[in-house]
PLY file of the C-alpha trace (Angstrom):
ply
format ascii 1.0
element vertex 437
property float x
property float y
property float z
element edge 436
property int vertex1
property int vertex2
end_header
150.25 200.78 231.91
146.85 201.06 230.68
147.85 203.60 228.14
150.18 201.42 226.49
147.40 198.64 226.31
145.18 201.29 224.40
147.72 202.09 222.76
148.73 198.43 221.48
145.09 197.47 220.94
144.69 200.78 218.55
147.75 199.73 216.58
146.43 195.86 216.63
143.06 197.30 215.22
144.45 199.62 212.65
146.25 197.22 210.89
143.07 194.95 210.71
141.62 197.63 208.96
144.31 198.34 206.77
144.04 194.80 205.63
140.44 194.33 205.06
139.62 198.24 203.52
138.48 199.20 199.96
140.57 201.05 197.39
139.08 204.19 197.81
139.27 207.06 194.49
141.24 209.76 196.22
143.64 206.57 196.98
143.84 205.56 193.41
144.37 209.78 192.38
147.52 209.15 194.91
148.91 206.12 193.79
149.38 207.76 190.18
150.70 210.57 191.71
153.15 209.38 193.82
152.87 205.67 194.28
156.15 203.21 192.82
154.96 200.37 190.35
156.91 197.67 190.35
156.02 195.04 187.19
156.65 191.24 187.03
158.96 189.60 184.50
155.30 188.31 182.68
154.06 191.93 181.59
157.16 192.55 180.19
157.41 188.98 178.41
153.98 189.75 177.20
155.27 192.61 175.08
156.52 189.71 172.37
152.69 188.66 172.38
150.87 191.41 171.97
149.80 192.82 168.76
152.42 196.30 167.76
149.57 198.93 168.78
149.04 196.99 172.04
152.88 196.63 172.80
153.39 200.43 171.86
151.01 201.23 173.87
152.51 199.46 176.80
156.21 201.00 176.05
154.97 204.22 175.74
153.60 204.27 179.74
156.72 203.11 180.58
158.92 205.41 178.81
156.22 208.50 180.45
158.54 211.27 181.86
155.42 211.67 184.23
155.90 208.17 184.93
159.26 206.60 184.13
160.71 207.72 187.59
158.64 205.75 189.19
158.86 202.56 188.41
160.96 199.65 188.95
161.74 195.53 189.10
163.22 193.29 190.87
166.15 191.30 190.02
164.13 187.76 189.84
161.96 189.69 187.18
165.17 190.44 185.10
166.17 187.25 185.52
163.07 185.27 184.51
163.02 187.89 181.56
165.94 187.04 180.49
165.40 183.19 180.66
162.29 183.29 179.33
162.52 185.52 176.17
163.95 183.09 174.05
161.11 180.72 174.78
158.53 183.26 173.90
159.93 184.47 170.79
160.32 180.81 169.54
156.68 180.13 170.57
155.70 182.80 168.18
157.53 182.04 165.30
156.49 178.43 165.67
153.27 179.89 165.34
153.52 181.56 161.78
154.61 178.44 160.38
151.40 176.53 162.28
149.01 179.17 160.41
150.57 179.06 156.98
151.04 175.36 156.87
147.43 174.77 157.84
146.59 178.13 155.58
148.16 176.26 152.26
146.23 173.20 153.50
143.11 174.32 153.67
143.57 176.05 149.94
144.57 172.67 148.60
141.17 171.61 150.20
139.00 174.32 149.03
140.26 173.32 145.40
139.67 169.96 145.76
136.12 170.08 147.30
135.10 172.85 144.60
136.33 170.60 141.20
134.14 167.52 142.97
131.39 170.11 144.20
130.97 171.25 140.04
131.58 168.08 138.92
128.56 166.57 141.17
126.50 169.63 139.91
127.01 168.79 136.19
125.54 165.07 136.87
122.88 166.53 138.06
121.66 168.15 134.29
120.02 171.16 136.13
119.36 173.06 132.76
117.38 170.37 131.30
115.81 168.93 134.25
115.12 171.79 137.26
116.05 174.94 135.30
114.78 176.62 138.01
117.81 176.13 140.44
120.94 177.77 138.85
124.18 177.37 141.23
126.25 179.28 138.41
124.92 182.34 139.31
126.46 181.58 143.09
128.96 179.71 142.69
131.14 179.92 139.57
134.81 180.24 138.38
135.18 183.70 139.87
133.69 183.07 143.09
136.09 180.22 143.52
138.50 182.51 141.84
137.77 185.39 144.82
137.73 182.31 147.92
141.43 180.96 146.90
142.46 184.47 145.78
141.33 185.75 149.47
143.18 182.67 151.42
146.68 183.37 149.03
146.29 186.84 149.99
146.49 185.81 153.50
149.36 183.29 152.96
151.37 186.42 151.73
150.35 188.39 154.84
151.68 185.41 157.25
155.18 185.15 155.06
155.59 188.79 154.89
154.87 189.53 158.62
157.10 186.28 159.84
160.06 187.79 158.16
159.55 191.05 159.84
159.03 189.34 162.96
161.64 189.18 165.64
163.45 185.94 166.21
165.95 184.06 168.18
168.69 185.02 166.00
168.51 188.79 165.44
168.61 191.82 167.84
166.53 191.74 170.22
164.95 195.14 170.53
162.17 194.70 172.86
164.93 193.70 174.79
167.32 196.77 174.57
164.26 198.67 175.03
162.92 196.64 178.17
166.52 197.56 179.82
167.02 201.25 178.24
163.65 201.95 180.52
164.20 200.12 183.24
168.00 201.25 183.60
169.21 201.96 187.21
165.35 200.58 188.56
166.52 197.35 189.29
167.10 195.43 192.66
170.13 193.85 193.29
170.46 189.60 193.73
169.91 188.30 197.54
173.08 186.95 199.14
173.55 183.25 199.32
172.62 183.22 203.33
169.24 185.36 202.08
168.75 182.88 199.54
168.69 179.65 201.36
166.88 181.02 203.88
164.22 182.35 201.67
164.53 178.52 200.00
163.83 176.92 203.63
161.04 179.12 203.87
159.21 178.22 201.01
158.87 174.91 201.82
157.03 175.65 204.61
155.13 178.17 203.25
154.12 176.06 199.80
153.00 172.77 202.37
150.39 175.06 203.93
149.44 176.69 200.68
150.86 180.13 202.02
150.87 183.19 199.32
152.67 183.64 197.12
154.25 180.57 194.78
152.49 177.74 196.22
150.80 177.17 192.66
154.06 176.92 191.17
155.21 174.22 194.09
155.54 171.61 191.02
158.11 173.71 188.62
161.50 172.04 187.82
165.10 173.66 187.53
166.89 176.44 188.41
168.07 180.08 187.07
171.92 180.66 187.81
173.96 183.98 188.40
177.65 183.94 189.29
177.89 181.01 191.91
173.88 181.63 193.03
171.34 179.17 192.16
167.60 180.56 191.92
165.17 177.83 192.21
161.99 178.35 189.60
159.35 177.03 191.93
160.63 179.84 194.46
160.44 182.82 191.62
157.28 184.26 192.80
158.73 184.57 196.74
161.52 185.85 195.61
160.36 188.87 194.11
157.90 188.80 197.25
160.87 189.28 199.41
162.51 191.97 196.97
159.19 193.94 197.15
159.24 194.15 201.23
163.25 194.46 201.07
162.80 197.28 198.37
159.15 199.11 199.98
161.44 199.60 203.52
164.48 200.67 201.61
162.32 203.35 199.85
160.29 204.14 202.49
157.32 204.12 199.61
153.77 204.72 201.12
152.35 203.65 198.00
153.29 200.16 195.97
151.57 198.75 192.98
152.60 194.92 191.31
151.60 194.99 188.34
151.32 191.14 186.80
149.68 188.99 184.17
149.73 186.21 186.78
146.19 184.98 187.19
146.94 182.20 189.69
144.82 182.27 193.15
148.42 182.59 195.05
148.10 186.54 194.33
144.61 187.56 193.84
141.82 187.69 196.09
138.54 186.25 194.50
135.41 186.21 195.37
132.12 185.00 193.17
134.40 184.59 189.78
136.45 188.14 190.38
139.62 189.52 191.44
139.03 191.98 194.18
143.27 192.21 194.38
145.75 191.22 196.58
145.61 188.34 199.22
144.85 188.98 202.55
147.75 187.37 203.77
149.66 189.28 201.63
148.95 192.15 203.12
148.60 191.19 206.46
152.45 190.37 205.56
153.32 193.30 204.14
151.60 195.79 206.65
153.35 194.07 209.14
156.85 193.83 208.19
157.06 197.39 206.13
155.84 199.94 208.48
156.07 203.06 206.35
153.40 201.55 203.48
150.33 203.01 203.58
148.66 200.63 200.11
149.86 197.78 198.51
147.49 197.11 195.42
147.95 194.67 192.25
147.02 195.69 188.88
146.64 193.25 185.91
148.21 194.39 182.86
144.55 195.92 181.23
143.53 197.25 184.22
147.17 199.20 184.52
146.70 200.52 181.06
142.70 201.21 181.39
144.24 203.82 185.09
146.94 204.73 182.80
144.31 205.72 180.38
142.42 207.54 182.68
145.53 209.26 185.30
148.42 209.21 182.47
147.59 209.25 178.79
144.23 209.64 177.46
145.70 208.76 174.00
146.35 204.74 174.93
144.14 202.59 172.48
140.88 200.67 173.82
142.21 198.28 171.36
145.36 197.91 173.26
143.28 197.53 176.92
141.32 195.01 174.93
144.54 193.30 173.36
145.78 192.88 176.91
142.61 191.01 178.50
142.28 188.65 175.82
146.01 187.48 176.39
145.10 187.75 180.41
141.84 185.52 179.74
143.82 183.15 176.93
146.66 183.03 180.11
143.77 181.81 182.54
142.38 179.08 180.50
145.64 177.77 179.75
146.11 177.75 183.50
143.04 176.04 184.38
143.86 173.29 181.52
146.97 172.64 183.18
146.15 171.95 186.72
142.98 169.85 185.49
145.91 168.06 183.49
147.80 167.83 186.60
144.97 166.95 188.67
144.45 164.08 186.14
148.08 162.83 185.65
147.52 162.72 189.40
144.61 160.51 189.71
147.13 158.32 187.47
149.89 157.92 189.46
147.59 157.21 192.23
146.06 154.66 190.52
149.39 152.84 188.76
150.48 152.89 192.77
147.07 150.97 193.77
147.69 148.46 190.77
151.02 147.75 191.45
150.03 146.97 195.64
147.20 144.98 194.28
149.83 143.12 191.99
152.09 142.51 194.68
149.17 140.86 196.54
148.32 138.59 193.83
151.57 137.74 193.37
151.68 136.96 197.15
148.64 134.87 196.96
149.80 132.93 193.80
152.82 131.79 195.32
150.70 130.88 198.83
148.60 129.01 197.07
151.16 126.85 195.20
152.95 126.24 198.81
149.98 124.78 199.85
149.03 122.72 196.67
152.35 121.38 196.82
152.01 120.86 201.05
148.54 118.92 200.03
149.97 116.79 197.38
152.76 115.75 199.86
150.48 114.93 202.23
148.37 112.62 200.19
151.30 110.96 198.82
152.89 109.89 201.76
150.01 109.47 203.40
147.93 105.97 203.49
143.55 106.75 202.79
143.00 105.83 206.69
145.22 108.54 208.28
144.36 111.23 210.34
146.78 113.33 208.13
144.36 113.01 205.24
141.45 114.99 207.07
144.09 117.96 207.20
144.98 117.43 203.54
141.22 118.03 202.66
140.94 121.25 204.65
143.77 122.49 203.09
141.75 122.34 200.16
138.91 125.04 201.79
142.12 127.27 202.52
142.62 127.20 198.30
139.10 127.84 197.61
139.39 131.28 199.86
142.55 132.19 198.30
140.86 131.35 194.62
138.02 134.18 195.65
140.64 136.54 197.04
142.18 135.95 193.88
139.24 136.37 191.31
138.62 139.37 193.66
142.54 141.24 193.25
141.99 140.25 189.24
138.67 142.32 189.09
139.68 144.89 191.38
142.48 145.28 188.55
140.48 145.17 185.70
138.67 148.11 187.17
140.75 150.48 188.31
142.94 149.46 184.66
139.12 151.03 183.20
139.34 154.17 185.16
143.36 154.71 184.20
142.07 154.16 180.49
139.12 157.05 181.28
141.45 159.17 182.61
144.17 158.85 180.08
141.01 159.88 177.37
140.42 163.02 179.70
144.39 163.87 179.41
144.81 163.59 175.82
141.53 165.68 175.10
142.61 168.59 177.21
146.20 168.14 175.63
144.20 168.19 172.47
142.17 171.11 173.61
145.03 172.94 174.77
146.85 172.67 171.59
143.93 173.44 169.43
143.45 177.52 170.96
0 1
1 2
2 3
3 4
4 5
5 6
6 7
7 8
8 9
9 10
10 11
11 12
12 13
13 14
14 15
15 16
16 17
17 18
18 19
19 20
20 21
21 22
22 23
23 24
24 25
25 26
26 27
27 28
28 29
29 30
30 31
31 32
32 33
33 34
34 35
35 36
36 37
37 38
38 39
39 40
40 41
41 42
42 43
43 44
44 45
45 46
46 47
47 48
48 49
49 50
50 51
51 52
52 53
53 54
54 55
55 56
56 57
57 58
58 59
59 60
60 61
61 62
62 63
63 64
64 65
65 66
66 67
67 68
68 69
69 70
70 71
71 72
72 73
73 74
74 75
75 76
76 77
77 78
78 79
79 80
80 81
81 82
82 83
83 84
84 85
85 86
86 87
87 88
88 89
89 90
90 91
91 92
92 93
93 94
94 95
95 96
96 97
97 98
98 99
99 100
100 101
101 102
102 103
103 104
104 105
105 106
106 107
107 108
108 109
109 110
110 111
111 112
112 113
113 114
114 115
115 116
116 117
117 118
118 119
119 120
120 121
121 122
122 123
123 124
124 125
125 126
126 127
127 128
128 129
129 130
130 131
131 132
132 133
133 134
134 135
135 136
136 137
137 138
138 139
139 140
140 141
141 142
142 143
143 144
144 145
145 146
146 147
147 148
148 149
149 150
150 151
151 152
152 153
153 154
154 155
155 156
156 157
157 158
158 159
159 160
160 161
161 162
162 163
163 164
164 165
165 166
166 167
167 168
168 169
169 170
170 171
171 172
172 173
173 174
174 175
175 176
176 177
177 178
178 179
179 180
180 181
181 182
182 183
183 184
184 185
185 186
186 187
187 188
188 189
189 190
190 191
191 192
192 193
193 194
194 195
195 196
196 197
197 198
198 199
199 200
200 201
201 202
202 203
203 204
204 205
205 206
206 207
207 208
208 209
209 210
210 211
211 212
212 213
213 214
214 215
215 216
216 217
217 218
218 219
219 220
220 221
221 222
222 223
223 224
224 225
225 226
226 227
227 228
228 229
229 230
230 231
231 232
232 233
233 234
234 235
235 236
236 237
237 238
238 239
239 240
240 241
241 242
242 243
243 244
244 245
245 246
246 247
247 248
248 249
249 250
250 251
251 252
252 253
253 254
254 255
255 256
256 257
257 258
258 259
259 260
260 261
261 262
262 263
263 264
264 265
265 266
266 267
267 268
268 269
269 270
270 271
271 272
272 273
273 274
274 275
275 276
276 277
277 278
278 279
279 280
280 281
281 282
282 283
283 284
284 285
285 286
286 287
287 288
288 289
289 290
290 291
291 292
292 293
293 294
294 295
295 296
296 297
297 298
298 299
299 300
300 301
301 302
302 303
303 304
304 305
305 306
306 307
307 308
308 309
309 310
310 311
311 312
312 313
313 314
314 315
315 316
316 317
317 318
318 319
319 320
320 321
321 322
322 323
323 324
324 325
325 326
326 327
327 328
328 329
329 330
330 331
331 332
332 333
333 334
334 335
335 336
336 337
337 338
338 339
339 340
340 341
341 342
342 343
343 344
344 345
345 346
346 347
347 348
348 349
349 350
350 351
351 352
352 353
353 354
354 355
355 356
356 357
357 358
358 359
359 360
360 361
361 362
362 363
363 364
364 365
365 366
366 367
367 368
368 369
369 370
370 371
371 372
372 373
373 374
374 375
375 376
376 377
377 378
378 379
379 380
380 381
381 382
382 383
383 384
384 385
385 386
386 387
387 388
388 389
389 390
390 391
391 392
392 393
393 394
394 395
395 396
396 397
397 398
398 399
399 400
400 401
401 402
402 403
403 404
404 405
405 406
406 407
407 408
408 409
409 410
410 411
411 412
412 413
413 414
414 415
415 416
416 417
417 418
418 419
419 420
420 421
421 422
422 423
423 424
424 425
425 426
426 427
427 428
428 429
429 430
430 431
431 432
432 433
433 434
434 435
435 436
């Protein structure tokens, strides 16, 4: 009996340690070795972002004999893929037509201000009276020649690179390519039973802000397959689920997620960085997959900068570089969104204090003309000597009180009308933000 207490209480203690160690380097020489890395449907997505060196870059780890055998997704990630592409591409074609548009603009502009910018000059008489400033040797017909020439010559860049762009009509290669690499290395859909359990589940888990999802708890809709419905707000526990489901199945010692999510339902963060995974991830993980020895989460530069160093010494800092600056442009988009959220929020909340407060002014408007009309009954059938008449008059205190509650409701209003106002200035200037980068 007592050995079998040790021996629980080692066990119990050994996977508290798992959970709380440090990546260590002979760990990280193993995980490129041997470990399986299994990438969400946003690295791949990302590919239509990045710049061609940065995407090649990407393709070419992927496609790594060294490597290729080792990696895999799950079927949520195909699925999102799939779903999502569309979107992306659009975005970026959207975006060529946003640049040249404001491109031509600003040339229209830059002609404009120069003809008024000479013509204000020539006023001016410099050569006869202050022949010691000369603009012409500055500014002249060839400078402004070189400015618009320099602008047209990036108009031509724009028109020739949308064209050669992918859109939503042609062949999608990044596609073909995504699935060419990828081909028998992905996990098969959950069965309805799994699926509505896993549904239940999140509920729970997303009302006690439980890893991972819970910061997508507000995303609408659904992804369908055959006579399966896959809920978006779920996506993330999904593929949570097809990681432990696929980590037993292997028997893999060694898993690695690599994601462009930057949300705080995956990372671990302390003092501004991401040390990596959740603790209750893999207190989760640990505990339901007993063969893993390290589950780790790589963002999409840091997987290139290991690949770099433990694959292919011929991957571009450019392309490392490329991929944080999407990572970091991901992260402020996802901070200006939950501060809009938090904001459109504070709205709701207020429009649902208005509309009470309305309701009780209403109430007290229609109170007080019951009584009015009571009073006025009262004093018209009602002779200046009776009794009745005293309670008439204090009836007329009872209006006075429900004159201040009213003057009170109208202010308390006006007031929280002001902060709606404030807040609806705070929305459209992070929309505007938001728009503008």
């Amino acid at each position: 009996m007592h050995n079998l207490k040790f021996i629980h209480n080692y066990f119990m203690i050994d996977h508290l340690i798992k959970v709380h160690r440090e990546l260590t380097e002979e760990e990280i020489k193993e995980i490129w070795k041997n470990g399986i890395f299994i990438f969400d449907s946003n690295v791949l997505l990302d590919l239509y972002r990045l710049p061609s060196t940065a995407k090649d870059d990407l393709i070419g780890v992927l496609q790594n004999e060294n490597f290729n055998s080792r990696i895999w997704i799950g079927f949520q990630v195909a699925l999102e893929f799939l779903n999502n592409r569309l979107n992306i591409i659009g975005e970026q074609k959207n975006m060529y037509s946003k640049v040249i548009k404001l491109t031509e603009d600003h040339v229209c502009k830059i002609n404009e201000l120069n003809e008024a910018y000479v013509k204000e000059i020539k006023k001016l008489n410099l050569t006869q009276r202050h022949s010691a400033i000369d603009p012409s040797a500055y500014i002249n017909e060839d400078t402004i020649s070189k400015s618009v020439k320099k602008f047209k010559k990036f108009q031509k860049y724009l028109k020739d690179s949308e064209t050669e762009h992918i859109d939503v009509n042609n062949v999608d290669s990044i596609k073909d390519i995504i699935f060419q690499i990828f081909k028998d290395k992905i996990g098969e859909p959950f069965e309805k039973a799994e699926l509505d359990k896993i549904n239940k589940e999140g509920e729970e888990r997303y009302k006690n802000s439980f890893p991972p999802g819970y910061m997508d708890m507000k995303k609408e809709g659904q992804h369908a397959y055959k006579e399966l419905s896959f809920v978006r707000k779920f996506g993330d526990l999904y593929l949570w689920n097809e990681i432990m489901n696929y980590t037993n199945t292997s028997k893999s010692r060694y898993i690695v997620l690599v994601t462009g999510d930057v949300k705080e339902d995956w990372w671990e963060e302390k003092r501004g960085r991401k040390l990596g995974p959740r603790k209750e991830l893999l207190n989760e993980i640990y505990s339901k997959c007993e063969s893993l020895n390290r589950f780790h989460i790589y963002n999409t530069s840091t997987f290139l900068k290991f690949a770099k160093q433990e694959l292919d010494n011929n991957i571009k800092e450019t392309s490392i570089e490329d991929t944080q600056n999407l990572i970091d442009e991901n992260l402020r988009r996802s901070k200006m969104n939950l501060l809009s959220n938090q904001i459109k929020s504070e709205i709701f909340s207020i429009d649902k204090q208005i509309q009470e407060l309305k309701s009780l002014l209403h109430n007290n408007y229609l109170r007080n003309e019951r009584i009015s009309e009571y009073r006025d009954g009262l004093y018209n059938n009602s002779e200046p000597s009776d009794d009745i008449r005293d309670h008439a008059h204090n009836l007329g205190y009872l209006e006075d009180e429900l004159q201040q509650e009213k003057e009170e409701l109208t202010n308390n209003i006006k007031n929280l009308e002001l902060n709606k106002m404030r807040l609806f200035d705070r929305y459209r200037y992070y929309l505007e933000k938001n728009n503008n980068k």
